[in-house]
ZAMARGU-4260 file (C-alpha; in steps of 0.2 Angstrom, whole numbers, plus 5000, padded with zeros to 4 digits):
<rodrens>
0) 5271/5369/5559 | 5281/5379/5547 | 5291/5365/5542 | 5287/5356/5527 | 5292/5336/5529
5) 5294/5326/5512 | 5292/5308/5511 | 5298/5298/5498 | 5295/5280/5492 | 5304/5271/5479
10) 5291/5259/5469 | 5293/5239/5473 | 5301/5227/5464 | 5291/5226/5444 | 5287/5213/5435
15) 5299/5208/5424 | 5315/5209/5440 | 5330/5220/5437 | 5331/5228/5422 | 5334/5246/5416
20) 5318/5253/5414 | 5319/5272/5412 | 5304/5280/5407 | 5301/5271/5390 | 5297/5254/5399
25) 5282/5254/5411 | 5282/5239/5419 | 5267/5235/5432 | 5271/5232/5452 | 5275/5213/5453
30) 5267/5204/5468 | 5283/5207/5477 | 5283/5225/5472 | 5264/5227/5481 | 5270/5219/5496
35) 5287/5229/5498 | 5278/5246/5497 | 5263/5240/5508 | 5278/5234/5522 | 5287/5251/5519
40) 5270/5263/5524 | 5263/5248/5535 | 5246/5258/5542 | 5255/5276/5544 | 5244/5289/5534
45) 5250/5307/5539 | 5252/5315/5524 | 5240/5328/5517 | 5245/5325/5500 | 5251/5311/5489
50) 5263/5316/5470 | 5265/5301/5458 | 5276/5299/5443 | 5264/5294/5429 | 5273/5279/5427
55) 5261/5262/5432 | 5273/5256/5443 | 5274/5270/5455 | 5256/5276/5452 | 5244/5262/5452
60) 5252/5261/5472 | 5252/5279/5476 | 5231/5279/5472 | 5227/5262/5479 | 5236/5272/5497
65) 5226/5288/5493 | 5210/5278/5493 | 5213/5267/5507 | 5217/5283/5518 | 5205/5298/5508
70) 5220/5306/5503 | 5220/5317/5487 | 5234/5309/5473 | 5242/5321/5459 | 5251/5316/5444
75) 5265/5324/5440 | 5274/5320/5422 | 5292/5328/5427 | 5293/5315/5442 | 5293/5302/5428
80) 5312/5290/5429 | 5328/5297/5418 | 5328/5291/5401 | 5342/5279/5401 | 5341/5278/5380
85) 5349/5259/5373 | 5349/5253/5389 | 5330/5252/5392 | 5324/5235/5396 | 5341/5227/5397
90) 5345/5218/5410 | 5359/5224/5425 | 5369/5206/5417 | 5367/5212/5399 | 5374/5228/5402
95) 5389/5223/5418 | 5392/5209/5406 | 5389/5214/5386 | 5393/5230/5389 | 5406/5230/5400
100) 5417/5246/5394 | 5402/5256/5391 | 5396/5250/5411 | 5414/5255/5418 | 5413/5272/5408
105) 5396/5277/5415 | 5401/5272/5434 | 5415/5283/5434 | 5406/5297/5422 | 5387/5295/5421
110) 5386/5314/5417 | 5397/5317/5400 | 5397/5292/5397 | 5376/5293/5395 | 5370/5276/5387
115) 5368/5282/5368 | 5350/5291/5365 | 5349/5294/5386 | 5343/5308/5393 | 5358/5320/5398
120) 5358/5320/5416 | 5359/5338/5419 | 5341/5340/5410 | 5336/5326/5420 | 5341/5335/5437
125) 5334/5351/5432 | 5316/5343/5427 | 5315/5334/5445 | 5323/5349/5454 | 5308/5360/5446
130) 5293/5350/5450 | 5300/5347/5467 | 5302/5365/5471 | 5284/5368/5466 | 5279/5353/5477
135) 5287/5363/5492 | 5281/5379/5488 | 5261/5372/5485 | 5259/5362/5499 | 5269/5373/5512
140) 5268/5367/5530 | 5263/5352/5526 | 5267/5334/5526 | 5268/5326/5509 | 5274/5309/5501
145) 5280/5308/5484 | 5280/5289/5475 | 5294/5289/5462 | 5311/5282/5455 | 5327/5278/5461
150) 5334/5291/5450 | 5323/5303/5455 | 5324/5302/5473 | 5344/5302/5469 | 5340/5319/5460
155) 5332/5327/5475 | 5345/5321/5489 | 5358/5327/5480 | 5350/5343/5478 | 5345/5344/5498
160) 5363/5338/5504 | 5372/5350/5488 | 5380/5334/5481 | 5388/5333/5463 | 5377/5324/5448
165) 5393/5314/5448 | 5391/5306/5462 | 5372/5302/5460 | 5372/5284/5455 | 5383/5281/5472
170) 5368/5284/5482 | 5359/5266/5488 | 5340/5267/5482 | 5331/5251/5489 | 5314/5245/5481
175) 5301/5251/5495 | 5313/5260/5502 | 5308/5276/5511 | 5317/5294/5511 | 5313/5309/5523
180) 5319/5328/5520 | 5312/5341/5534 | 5313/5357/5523 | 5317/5372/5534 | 5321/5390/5535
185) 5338/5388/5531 | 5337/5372/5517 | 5331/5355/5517 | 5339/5341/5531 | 5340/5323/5526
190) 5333/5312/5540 | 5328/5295/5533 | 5337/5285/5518 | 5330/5268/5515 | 5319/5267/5529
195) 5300/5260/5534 | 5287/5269/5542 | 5277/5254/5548 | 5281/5250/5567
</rodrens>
C-alpha cells in the first residue's frame, strides 16, 4: 500500500458538558464521553499506530484502545486543543449570551476577533499542520488514527481540502466523531467527516 489512511477521532463528551475548554482546562472523559468514542471504533482495530494529544480527555482513551488491541500510543504535545484565552472554561451560554458582541465578532472573524489572551489562529494551524506532516512522513504507508480536538481536526481538513483559517469554525466536529483523509501521490482526499467505524 503506498497510501497512507489517517483516522481521526474527536474525544467524547467531558465531564463538566459544553464548555470552552482549549488547552488550559483538562477535563476527564465523562461516562458519556467513554461510551461515544467506544461506539465510534466499535471492535475495528486496523491501525498500526495510535497519536494522542496530551490532553486527558483524548489520551486516557487513545491508551485504553492501544492496550485492548496491542497497539503502540505516542504523545504528541502540538496536537494539544487551540488556546481559546478568557474564554476557557466558560460556558457556550456565557459566551452566546454574556458576550454576545465578542461571539458575533469571532463567528464572522475568528482569525484577526481572537477571545483576549487566545492563541492566534494562524500559530495555531501552523503547530497542528507541523506535527501532522511529520505523522505522515514517519509512519508512511501505513494506517494510523490520531485521537484529538475539534480544533485540531478542523486544522487538518482545512489543510487537506485547502480551505481558508476563516472558515474553520464552519466545519461540524461531533464528539466521537470520526474523520478519514487517504493521503496520496498527488495530496490528501477527505473520505469520512463525522462518521463510526463500528458496523
Amino acid at each position: 500500500m503506498t497510501e497512507t489512511v489517517i483516522d481521526l477521532i474527536r474525544h467524547g463528551q467531558p465531564a463538566g458538558g459544553r464548555r470552552y475548554r482549549g488547552h488550559g482546562v483538562d477535563d476527564p472523559l465523562s461516562e458519556k464521553g467513554w461510551s461515544q468514542m467506544w461506539h465510534a471504533v466499535g471492535n475495528y482495530s486496523d491501525w498500526n499506530h495510535i497519536i494522542t494529544s496530551p490532553l486527558q480527555r483524548c489520551q486516557t482513551f487513545a491508551f485504553a484502545l492501544g492496550e485492548r488491541h496491542g497497539i503502540n500510543v505516542t504523545v504528541e504535545s502540538r496536537f494539544k486543543e487551540v488556546g481559546f484565552g478568557e474564554w476557557e472554561g466558560l460556558s457556550h451560554d456565557e459566551i452566546k449570551i454574556g458576550r454576545v458582541t465578542e461571539y458575533q465578532a469571532f463567528l464572522r472573524d475568528p482569525v484577526n476577533c481572537r477571545p483576549l489572551g487566545a492563541e492566534p489562529l494562524d500559530d495555531f494551524i501552523q503547530r497542528v499542520s507541523s506535527a501532522y506532516e511529520e505523522a505522515i512522513e514517519r509512519y508512511h504507508s501505513n494506517h494510523f488514527l490520531i485521537v484529538a480536538h475539534a480544533g485540531v481536526m478542523r486544522a487538518i481538513i482545512a489543510k487537506t481540502v485547502h480551505a481558508s483559517p476563516a472558515g474553520l469554525y464552519r466545519i461540524k466536529i461531533s464528539n466521537g466523531g470520526i474523520t478519514r483523509i487517504r493521503q496520496t501521490e498527488t495530496g490528501g482526499v477527505l473520505e469520512l467527516l463525522n462518521g463510526k467505524l463500528s458496523g
